[in-house]
GUBAZA-39973 format. One record per residue: residue number from 1; x, y, z of N, C-alpha, C in turn. Coordinates in pm, whole numbers, plus 50000, padded with zeros to 5 digits. Each point is the difference from the previous one (the first is absolute). Example, Ala and Ser with C-alpha at 12.3 -4.5 7.8 and 13.67 -1.06 7.14 Angstrom:
! GUBAZA-39973
<n->1 n_X->51319 n_Y->49431 n_Z->50780 ca_X->49911 ca_Y->50119 ca_Z->50000 c_X->50090 c_Y->50120 c_Z->50000>
<n->2 n_X->49965 n_Y->50105 n_Z->49928 ca_X->50082 ca_Y->50119 ca_Z->50006 c_X->49923 c_Y->50109 c_Z->50073>
//
This chain:
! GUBAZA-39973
<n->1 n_X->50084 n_Y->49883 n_Z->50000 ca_X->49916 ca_Y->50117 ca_Z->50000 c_X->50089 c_Y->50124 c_Z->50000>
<n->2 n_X->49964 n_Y->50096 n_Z->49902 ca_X->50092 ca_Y->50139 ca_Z->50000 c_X->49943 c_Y->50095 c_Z->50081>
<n->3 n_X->50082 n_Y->50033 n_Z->50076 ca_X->49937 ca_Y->50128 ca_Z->50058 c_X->50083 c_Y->50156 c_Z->49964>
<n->4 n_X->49871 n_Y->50122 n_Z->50001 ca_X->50076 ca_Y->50103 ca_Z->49962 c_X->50147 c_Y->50004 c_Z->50079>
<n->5 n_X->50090 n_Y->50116 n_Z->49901 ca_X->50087 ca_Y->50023 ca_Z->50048 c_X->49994 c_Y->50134 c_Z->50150>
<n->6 n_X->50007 n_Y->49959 n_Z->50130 ca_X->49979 ca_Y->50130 ca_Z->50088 c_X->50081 c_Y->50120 c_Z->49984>
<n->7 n_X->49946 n_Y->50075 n_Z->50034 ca_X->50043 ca_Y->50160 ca_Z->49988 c_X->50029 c_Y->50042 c_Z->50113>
<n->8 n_X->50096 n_Y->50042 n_Z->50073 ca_X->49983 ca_Y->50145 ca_Z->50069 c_X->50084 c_Y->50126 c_Z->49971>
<n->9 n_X->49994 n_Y->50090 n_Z->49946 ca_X->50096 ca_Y->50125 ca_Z->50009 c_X->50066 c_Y->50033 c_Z->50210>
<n->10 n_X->49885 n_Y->49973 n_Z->50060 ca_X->50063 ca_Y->50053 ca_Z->50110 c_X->50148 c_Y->49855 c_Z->50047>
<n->11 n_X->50011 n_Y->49892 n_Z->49958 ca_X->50049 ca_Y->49921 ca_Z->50018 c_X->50139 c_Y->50042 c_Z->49943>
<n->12 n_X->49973 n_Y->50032 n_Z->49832 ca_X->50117 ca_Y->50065 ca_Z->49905 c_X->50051 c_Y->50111 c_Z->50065>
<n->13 n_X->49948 n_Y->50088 n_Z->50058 ca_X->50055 ca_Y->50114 ca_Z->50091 c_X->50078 c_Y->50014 c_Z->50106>
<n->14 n_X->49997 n_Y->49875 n_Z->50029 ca_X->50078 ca_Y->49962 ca_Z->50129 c_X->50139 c_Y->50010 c_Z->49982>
<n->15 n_X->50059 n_Y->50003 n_Z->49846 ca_X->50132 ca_Y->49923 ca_Z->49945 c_X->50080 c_Y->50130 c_Z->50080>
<n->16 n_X->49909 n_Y->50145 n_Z->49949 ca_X->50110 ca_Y->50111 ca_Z->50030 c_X->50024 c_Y->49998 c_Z->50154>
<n->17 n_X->49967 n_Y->49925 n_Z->50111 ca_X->50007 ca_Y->50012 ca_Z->50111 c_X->50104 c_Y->49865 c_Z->50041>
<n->18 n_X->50044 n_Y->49946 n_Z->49865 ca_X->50075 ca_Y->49900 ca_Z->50038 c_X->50121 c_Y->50015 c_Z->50047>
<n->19 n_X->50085 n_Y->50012 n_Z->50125 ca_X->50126 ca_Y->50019 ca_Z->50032 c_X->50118 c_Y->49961 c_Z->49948>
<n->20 n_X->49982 n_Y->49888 n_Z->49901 ca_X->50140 ca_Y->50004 ca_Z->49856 c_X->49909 c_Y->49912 c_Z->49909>
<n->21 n_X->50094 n_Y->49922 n_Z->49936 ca_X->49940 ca_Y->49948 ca_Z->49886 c_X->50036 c_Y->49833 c_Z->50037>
<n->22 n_X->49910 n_Y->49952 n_Z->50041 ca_X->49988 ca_Y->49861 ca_Z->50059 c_X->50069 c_Y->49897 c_Z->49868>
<n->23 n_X->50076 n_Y->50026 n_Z->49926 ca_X->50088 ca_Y->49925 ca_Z->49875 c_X->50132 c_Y->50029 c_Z->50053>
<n->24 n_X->50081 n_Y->50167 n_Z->49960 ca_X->50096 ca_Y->49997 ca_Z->50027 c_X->50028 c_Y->50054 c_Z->50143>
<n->25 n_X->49934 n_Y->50067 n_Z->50061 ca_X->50017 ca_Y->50026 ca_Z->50138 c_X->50037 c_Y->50144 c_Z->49995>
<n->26 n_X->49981 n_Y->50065 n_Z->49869 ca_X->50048 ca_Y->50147 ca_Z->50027 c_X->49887 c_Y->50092 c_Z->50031>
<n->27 n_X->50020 n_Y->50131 n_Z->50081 ca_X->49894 ca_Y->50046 ca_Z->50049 c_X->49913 c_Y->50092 c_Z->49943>
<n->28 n_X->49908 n_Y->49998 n_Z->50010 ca_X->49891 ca_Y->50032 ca_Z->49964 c_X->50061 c_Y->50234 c_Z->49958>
<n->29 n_X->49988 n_Y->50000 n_Z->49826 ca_X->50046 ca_Y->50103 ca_Z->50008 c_X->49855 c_Y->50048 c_Z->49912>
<n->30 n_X->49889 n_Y->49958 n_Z->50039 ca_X->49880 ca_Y->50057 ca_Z->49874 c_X->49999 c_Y->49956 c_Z->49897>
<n->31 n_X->50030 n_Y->49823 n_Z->50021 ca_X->50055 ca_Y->49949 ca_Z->49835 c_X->49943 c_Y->49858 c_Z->50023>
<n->32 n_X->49927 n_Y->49971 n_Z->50138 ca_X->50005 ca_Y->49868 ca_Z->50007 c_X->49813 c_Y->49990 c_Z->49980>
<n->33 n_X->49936 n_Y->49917 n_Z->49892 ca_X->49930 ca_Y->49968 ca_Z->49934 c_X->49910 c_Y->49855 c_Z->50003>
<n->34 n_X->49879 n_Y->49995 n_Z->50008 ca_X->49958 ca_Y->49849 ca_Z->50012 c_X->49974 c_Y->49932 c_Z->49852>
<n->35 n_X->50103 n_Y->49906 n_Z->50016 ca_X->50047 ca_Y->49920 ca_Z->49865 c_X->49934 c_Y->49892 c_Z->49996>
<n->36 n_X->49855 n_Y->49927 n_Z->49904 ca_X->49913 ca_Y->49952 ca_Z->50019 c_X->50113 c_Y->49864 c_Z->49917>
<n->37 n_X->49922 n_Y->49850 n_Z->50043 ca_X->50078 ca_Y->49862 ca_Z->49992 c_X->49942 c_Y->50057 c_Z->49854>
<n->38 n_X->50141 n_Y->49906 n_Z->49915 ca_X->49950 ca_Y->49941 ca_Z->49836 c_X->49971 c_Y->49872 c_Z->49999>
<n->39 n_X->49953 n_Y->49933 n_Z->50094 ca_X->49996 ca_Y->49860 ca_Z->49966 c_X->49822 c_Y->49985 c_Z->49944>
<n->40 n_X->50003 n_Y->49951 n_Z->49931 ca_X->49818 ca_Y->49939 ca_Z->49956 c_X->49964 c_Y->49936 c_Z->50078>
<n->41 n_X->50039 n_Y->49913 n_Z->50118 ca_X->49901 ca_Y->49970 ca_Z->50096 c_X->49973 c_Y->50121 c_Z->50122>
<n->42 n_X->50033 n_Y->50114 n_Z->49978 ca_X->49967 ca_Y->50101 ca_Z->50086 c_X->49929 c_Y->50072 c_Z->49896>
<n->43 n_X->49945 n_Y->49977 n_Z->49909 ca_X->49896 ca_Y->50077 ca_Z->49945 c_X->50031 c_Y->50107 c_Z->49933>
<n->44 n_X->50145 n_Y->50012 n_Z->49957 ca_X->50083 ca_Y->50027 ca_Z->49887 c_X->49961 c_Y->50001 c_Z->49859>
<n->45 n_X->49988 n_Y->50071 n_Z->49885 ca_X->49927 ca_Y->50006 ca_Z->49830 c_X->50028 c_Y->50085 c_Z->49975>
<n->46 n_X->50007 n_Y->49932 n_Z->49849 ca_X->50036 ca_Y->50133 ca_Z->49899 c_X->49939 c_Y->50145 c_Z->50058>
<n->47 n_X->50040 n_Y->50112 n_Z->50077 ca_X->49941 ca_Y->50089 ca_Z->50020 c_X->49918 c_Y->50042 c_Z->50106>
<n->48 n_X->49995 n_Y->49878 n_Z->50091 ca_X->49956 ca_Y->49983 ca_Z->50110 c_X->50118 c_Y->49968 c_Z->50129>
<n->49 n_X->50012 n_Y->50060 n_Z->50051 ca_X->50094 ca_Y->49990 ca_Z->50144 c_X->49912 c_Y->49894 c_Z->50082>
<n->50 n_X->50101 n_Y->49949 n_Z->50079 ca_X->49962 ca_Y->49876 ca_Z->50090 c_X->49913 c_Y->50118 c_Z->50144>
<n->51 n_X->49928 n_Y->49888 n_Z->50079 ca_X->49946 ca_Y->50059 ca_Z->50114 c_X->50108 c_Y->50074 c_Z->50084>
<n->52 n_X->49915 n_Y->50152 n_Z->50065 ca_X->50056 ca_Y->50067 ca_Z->50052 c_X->50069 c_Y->49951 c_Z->50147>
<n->53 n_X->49950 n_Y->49885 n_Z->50013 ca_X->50087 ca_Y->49953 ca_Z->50171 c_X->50138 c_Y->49874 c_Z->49939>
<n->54 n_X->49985 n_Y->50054 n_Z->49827 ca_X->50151 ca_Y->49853 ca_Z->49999 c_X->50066 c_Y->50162 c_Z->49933>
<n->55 n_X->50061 n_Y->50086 n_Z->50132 ca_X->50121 ca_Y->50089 ca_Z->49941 c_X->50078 c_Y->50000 c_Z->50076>
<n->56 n_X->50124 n_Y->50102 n_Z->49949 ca_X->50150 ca_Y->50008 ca_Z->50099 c_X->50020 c_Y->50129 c_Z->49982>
<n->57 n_X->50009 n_Y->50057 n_Z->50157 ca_X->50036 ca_Y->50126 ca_Z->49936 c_X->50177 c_Y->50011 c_Z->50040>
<n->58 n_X->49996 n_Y->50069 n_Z->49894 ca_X->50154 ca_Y->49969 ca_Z->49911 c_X->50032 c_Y->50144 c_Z->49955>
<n->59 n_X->50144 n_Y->50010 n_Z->49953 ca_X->50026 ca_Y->50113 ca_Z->49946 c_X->50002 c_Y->50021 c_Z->49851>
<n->60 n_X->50004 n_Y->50112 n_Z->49960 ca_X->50004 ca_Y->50022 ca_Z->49857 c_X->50097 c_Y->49836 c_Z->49906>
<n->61 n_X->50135 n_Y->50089 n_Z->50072 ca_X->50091 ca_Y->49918 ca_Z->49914 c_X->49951 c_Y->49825 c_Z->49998>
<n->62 n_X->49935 n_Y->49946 n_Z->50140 ca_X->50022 ca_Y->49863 ca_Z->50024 c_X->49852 c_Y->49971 c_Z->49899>
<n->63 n_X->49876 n_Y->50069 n_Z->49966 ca_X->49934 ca_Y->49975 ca_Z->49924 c_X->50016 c_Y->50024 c_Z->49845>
<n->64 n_X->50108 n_Y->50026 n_Z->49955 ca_X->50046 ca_Y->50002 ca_Z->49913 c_X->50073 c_Y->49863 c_Z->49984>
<n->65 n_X->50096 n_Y->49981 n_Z->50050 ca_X->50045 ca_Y->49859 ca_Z->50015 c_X->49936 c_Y->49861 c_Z->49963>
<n->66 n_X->49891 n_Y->50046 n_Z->50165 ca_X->49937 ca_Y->49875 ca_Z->49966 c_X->49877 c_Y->50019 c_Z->49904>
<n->67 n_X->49963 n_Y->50045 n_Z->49882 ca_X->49900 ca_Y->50041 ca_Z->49914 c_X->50081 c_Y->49959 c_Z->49852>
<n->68 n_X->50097 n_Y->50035 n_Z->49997 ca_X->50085 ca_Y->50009 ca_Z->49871 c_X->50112 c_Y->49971 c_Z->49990>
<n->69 n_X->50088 n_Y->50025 n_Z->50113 ca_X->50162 ca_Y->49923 ca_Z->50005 c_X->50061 c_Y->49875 c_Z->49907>
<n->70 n_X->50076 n_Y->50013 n_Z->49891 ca_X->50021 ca_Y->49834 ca_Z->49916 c_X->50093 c_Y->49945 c_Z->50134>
<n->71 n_X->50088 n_Y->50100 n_Z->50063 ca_X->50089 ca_Y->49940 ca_Z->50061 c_X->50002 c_Y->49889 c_Z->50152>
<n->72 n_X->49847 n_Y->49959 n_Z->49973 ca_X->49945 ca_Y->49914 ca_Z->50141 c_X->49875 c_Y->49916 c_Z->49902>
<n->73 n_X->50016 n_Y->49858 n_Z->50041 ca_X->49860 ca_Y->49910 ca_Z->49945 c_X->49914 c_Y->50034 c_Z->50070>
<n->74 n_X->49862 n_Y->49972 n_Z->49940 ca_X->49888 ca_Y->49964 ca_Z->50008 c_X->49989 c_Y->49985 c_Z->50150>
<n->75 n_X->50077 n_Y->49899 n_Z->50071 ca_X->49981 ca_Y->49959 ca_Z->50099 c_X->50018 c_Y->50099 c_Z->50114>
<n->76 n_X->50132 n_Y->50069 n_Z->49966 ca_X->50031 ca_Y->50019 ca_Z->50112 c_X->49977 c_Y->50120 c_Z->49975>
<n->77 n_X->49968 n_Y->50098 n_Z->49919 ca_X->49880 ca_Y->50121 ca_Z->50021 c_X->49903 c_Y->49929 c_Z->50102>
<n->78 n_X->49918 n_Y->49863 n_Z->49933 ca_X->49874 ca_Y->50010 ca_Z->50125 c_X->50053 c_Y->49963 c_Z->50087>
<n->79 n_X->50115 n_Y->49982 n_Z->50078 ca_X->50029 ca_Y->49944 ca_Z->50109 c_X->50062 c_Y->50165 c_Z->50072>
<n->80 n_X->50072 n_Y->50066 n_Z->49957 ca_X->50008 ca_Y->50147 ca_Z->50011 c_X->49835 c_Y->50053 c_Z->50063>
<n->81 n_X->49925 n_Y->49976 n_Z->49925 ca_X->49828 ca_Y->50076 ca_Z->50039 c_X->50004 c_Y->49934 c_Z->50061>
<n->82 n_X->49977 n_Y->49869 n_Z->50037 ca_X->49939 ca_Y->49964 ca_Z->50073 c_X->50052 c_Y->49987 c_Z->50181>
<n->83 n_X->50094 n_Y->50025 n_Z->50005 ca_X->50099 ca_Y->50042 ca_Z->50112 c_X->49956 c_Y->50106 c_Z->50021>
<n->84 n_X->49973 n_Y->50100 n_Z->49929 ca_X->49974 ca_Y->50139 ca_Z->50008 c_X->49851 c_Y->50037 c_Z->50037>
<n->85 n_X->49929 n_Y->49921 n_Z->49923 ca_X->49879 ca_Y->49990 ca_Z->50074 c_X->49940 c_Y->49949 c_Z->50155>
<n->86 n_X->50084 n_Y->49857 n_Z->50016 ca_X->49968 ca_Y->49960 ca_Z->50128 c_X->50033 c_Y->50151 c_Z->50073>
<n->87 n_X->50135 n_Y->50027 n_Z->50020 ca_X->50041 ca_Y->50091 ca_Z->50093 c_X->49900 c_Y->50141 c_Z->50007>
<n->88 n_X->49939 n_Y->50024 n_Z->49871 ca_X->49895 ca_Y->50086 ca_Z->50024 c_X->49843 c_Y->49990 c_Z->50081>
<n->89 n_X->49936 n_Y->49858 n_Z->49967 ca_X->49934 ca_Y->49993 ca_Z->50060 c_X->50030 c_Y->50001 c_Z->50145>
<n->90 n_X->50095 n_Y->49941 n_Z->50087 ca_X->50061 ca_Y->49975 ca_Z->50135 c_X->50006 c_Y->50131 c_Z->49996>
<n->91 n_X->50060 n_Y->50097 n_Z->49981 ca_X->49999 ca_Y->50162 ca_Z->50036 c_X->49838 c_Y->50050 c_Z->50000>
<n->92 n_X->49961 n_Y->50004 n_Z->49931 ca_X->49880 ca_Y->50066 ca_Z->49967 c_X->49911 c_Y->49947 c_Z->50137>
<n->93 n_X->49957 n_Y->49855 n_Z->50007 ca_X->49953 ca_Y->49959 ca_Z->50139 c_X->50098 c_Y->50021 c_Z->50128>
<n->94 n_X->50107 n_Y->50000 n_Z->49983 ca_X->50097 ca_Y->50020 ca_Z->50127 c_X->49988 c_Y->50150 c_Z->50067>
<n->95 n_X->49997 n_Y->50083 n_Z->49915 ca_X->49998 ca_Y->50140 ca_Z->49965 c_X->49824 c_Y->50038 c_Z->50045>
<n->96 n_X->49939 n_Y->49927 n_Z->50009 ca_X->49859 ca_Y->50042 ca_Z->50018 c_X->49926 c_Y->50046 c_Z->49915>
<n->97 n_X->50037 n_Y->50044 n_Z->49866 ca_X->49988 ca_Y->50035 ca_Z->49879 c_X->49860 c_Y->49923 c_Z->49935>
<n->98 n_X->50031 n_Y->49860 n_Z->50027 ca_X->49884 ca_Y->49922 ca_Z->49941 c_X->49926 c_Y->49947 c_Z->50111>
<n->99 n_X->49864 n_Y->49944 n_Z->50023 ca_X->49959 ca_Y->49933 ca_Z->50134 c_X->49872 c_Y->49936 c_Z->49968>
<n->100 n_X->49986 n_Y->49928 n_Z->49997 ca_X->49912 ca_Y->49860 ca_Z->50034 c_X->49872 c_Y->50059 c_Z->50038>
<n->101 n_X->49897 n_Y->50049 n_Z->49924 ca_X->49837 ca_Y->50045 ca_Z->50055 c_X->49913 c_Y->49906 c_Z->49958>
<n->102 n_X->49957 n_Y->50018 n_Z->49863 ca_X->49881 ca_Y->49928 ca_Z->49945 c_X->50093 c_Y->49926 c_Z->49874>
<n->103 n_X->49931 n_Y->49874 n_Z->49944 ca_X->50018 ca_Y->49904 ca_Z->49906 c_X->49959 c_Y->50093 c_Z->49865>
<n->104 n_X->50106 n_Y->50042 n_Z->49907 ca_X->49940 ca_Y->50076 ca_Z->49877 c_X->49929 c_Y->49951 c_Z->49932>
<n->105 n_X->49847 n_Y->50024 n_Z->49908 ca_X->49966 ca_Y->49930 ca_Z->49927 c_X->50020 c_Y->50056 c_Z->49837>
<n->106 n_X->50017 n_Y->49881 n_Z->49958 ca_X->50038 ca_Y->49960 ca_Z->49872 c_X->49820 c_Y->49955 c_Z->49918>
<n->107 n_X->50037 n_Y->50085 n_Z->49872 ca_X->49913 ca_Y->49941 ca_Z->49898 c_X->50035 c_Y->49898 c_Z->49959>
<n->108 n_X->49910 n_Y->49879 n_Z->50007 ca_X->50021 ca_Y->49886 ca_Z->49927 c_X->49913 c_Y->50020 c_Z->49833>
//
């Protein structure tokens, strides 16, 4: 069963409050950005970005990297995000940022 892809802007907003860039560890200079997964099982398409809770917020340069870089596979770009992501979500709830209220509902 597909479900829409979720949205939040206030979620994406959070990135500029991020204290560095959970990839390379450099600090947060007004550059660090929420870099949505490319994988197609996160709801990834031609033209469509994956759901707004599979991001990393990351810096300019490191979403460049991992978006387009020849000089890193496939893999280990997503292994780059995805490092980068865990550590974001753990901040974001650690940080108080995110918190546990109601179950979102989804259009089926």
């Amino acid at each position: 069963m597909l479900l829409e892809n979720f949205r939040s802007k206030k979620l994406l907003k959070m990135a500029k409050d991020s204290p560095y860039c959970f990839s390379c560890g450099k600090s947060n200079e007004r550059d660090i950005v929420a870099a949505h997964s490319n994988q197609l099982i996160d709801g990834k398409g031609k033209g469509i970005k994956a759901s707004d809770y599979r991001v990393a917020f990351i810096c300019n340069k490191c979403h460049v990297l991992i978006d387009t870089s020849a000089k890193h596979s496939k893999e280990e770009k997503k292994q780059l995000w995805e490092s980068a992501h865990r550590a974001t979500i753990g901040w974001l709830f650690m940080s108080g940022r995110l918190q546990v209220t109601e179950p979102p509902k989804y259009n089926l």
